[in-house]
C-alpha positions in Angstrom: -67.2 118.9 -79.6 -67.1 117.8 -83.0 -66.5 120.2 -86.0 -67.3 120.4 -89.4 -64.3 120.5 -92.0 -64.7 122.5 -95.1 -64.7 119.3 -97.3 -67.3 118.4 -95.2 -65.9 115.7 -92.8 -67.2 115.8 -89.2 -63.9 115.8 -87.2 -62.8 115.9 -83.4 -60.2 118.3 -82.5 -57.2 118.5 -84.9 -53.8 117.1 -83.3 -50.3 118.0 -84.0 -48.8 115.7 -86.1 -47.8 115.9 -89.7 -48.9 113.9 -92.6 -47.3 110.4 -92.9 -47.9 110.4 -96.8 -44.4 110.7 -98.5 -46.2 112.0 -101.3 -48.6 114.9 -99.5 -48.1 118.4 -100.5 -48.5 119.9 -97.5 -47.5 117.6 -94.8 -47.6 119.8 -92.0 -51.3 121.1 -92.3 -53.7 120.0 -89.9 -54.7 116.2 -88.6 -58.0 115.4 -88.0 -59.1 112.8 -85.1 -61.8 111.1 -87.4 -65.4 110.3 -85.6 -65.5 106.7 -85.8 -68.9 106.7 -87.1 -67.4 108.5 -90.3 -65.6 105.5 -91.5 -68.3 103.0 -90.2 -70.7 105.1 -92.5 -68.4 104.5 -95.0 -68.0 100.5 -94.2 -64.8 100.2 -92.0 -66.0 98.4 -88.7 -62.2 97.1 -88.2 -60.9 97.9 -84.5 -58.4 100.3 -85.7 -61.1 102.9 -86.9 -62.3 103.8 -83.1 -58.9 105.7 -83.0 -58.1 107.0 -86.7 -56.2 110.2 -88.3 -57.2 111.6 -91.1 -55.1 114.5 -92.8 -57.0 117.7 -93.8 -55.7 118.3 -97.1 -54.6 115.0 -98.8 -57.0 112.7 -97.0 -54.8 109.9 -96.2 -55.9 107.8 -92.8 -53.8 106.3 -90.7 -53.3 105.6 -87.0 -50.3 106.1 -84.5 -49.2 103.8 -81.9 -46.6 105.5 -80.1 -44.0 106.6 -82.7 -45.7 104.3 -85.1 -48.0 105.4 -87.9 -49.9 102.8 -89.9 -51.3 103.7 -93.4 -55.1 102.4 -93.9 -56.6 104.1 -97.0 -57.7 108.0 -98.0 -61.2 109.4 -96.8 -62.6 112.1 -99.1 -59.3 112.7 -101.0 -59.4 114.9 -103.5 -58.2 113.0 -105.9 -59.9 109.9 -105.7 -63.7 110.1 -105.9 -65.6 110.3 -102.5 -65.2 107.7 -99.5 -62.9 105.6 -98.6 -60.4 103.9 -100.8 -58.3 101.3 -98.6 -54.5 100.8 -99.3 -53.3 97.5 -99.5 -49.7 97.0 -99.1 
């Protein structure tokens, strides 16, 4: 069932993990599964978005492939103005 977050971002079920973002102030507070339509709403049709993270309180998306979590951008940071900002490393 998907949920509402309080900034507004339709999520499935939070996982476990914490935040990959060195810089996040609260790196253990909630993950969100992102819908994938949230980021194709948003302009990100690549592959990697079917199966995305987002974290609830600095935004940062990323995705894990076994103990491996690749940085893609922020969604709805608080920071940053609304949508997605890609990184590019």
């Amino acid at each position: 069932m998907l949920t509402m977050a309080p900034d507004g971002v339709i999520a499935l079920p939070k996982t476990q993990l914490s935040c990959p973002a060195s810089l996040c102030k609260k790196p253990d507070s909630p993950q969100e599964e992102l819908a994938p339509s949230l980021l194709a709403s948003a302009g990100v049709t690549a592959a990697w978005a079917q199966k995305s993270q987002r974290c609830s309180y600095c935004g940062l998306v990323y995705t894990s492939d076994g103990d491996a979590r690749t940085i893609r951008g922020y969604f709805n940071n608080p920071v940053f103005p609304e949508g997605w900002r890609p990184i590019y490393v």
